[in-house]
C-alpha positions in Angstrom: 0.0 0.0 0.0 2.4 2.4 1.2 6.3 2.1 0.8 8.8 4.8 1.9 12.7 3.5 0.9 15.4 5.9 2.2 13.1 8.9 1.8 15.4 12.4 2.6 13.9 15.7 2.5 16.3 19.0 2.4 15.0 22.4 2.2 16.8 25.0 0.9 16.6 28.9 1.8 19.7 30.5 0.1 22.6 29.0 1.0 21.4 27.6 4.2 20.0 23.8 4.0 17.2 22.3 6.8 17.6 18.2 6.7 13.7 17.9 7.8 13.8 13.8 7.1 17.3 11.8 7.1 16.4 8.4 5.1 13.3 7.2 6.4 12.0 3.9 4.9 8.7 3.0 6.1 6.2 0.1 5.1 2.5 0.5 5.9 0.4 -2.3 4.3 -2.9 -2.4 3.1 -6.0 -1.9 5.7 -3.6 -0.6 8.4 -4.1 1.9 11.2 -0.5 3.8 12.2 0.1 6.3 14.1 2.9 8.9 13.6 4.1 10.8 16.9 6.7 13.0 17.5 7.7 16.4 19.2 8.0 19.8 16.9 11.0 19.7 14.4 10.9 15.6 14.2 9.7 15.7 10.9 6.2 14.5 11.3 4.5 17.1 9.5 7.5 16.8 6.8 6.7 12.7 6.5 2.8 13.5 6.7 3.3 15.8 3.7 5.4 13.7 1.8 2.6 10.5 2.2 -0.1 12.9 1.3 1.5 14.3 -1.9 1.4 17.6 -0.7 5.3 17.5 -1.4 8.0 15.4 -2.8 11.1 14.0 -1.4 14.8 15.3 -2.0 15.9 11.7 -2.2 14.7 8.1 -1.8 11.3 6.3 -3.1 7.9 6.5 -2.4 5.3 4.0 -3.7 1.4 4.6 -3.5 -0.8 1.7 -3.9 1.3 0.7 -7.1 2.4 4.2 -7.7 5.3 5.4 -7.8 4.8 9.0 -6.8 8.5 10.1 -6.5 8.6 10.4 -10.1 5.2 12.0 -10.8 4.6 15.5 -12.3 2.5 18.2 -10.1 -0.4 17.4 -12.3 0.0 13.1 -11.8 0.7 14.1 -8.1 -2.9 16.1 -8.0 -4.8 13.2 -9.4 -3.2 10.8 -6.9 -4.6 13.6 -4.0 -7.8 13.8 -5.8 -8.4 9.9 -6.1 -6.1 7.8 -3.8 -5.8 10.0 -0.6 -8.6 11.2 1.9 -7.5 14.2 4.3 -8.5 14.7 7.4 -7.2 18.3 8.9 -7.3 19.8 12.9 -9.2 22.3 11.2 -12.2 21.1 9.7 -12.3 24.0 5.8 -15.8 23.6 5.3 -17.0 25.9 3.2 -19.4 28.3 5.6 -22.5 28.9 3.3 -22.7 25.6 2.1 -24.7 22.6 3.3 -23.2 19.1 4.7 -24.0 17.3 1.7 -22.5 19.9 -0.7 -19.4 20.2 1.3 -19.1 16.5 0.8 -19.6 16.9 -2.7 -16.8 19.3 -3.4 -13.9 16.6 -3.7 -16.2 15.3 -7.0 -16.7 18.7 -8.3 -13.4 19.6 -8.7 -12.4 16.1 -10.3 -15.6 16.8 -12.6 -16.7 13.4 -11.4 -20.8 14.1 -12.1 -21.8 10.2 -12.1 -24.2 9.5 -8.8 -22.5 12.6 -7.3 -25.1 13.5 -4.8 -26.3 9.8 -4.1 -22.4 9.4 -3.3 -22.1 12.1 -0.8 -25.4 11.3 1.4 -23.8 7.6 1.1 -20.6 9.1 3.0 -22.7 11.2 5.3 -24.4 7.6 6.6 -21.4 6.1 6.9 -20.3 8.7 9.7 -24.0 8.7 11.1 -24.7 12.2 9.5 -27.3 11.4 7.4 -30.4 13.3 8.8 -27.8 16.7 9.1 -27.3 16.4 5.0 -28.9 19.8 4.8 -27.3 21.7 7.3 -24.6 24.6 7.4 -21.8 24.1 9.0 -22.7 26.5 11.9 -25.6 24.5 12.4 -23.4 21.3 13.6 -21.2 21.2 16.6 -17.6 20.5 16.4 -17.6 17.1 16.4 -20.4 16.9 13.4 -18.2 19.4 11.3 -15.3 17.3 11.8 -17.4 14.0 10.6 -18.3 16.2 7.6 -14.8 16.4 7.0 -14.0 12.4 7.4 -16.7 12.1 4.9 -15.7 14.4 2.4 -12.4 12.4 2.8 -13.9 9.2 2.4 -16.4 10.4 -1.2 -14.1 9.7 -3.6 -13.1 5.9 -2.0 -9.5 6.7 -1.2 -7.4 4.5 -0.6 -5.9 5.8 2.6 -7.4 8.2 4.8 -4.1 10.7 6.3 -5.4 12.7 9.8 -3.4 15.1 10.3 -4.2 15.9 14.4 -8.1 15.5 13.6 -9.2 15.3 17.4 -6.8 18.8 17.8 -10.1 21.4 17.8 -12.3 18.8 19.7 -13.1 18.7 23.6 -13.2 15.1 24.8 -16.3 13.5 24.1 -16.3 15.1 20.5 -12.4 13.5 20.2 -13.5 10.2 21.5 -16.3 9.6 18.7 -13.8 10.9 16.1 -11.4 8.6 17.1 -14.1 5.3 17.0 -15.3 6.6 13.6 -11.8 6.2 12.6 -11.2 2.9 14.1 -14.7 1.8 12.6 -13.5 2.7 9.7 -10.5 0.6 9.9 -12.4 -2.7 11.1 -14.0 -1.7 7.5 -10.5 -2.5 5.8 -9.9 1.5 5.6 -6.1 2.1 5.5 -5.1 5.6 8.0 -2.6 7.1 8.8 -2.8 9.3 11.7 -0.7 12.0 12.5 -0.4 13.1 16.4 1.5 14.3 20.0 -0.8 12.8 21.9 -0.6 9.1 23.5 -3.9 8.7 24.0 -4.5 9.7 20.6 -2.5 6.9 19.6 -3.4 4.5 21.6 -6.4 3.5 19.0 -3.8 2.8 16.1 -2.7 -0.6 15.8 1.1 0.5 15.0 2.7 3.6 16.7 6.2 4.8 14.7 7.9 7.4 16.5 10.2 10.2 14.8 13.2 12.8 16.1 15.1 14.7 14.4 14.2 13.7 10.6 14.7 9.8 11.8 12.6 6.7 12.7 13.5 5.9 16.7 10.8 3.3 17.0 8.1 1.4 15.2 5.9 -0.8 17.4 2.9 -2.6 17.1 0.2 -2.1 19.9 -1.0 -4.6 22.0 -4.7 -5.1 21.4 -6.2 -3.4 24.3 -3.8 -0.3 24.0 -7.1 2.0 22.9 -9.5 0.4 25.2 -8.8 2.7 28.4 -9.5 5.7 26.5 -12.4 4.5 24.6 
């Protein structure tokens, strides 16, 4: 599904150079939930990028569900977004004056994908148990039903992973917890995500935990079972 060998990423400002990841190589396979962690400046945010094809490496090899993105042009690179990746963000970018359903739709608008297009989107609002909101604006849904608007925009255009990038990061508790089962739901459901987070807890519901500092892989573990149940 996803294969990262000796990825490097160096950015350049002038003559000064920022070594953000230092050969990371990094399997996840298909229908797997990881969890990234690290403090600021580990590179988390770099890697999340990178996996996202948001950005692409200085060095190395990335392959994307058969795909070898490292060698993609921006406009291959913005199909792959469009059609193999679902993002989840901290913040949730729905548009304000638009209803659930059309903020679901968005992902198919821009890909000019018109086929079913509105049966699609109410299909992805039941999945995260938002059906009977379909015709609300955002303001109208509380935090943790704007950020379930968001998983299912994600999930319209049947990516094949879903990258959350700190989705529980605007959310009080109770909002974070049903976040974070909707995610592993998702998962049970053979969903491949990758979450990107600080928090244990947070982390506790992926199956897998790698841990990055300072551009570098320090630990990749898999979690016992029971690791999320405390918190769930």
């Amino acid at each position: 599904m996803i294969t990262l060998e000796g990825i490097a990423k160096v950015y350049r400002t002038g003559e000064v150079e920022v070594v953000a990841l230092r050969g990371i190589s990094l399997h996840i396979p298909e229908g797997e939930f990881i969890a990234i962690m690290g403090p600021s400046g580990s590179g988390k945010s770099t890697l999340m990028n990178l996996i996202g094809c948001l950005d692409q490496p200085s060095s190395g090899r990335y392959v994307l569900d058969g795909y070898d993105v490292s060698a993609l042009t921006d406009d291959q690179l913005a199909w792959i977004r469009n059609r193999k990746i679902g993002f989840v963000f901290q913040s949730y970018n729905l548009i304000p004056r638009a209803s659930a359903v059309h903020n679901v739709e968005m992902p198919l608008i821009y890909a000019g994908d018109s086929q079913q297009r509105h049966e699609r989107a109410m299909a992805a609002l039941e999945s995260v148990g938002l059906l009977q909101r379909a015709g609300h604006l955002p303001n109208e849904l509380s935090g943790g039903q704007q950020q379930r608007v968001a998983v299912a925009r994600a999930l319209v255009t049947d990516p094949a992973i879903l990258l959350a990038d700190e989705p529980t990061g605007n959310l009080d508790s109770e909002s974070s917890l049903e976040i974070l089962k909707l995610l592993s739901d998702l998962n049970q459901q053979g969903r491949t995500i990758v979450l990107i987070t600080h928090e244990p807890d947070i982390a506790a519901f992926a199956q897998r935990v790698v841990r990055l500092r300072d551009g570098v892989i320090v630990s990749d573990e898999r979690q016992p079972q029971q690791a999320g149940e405390m918190v769930r």
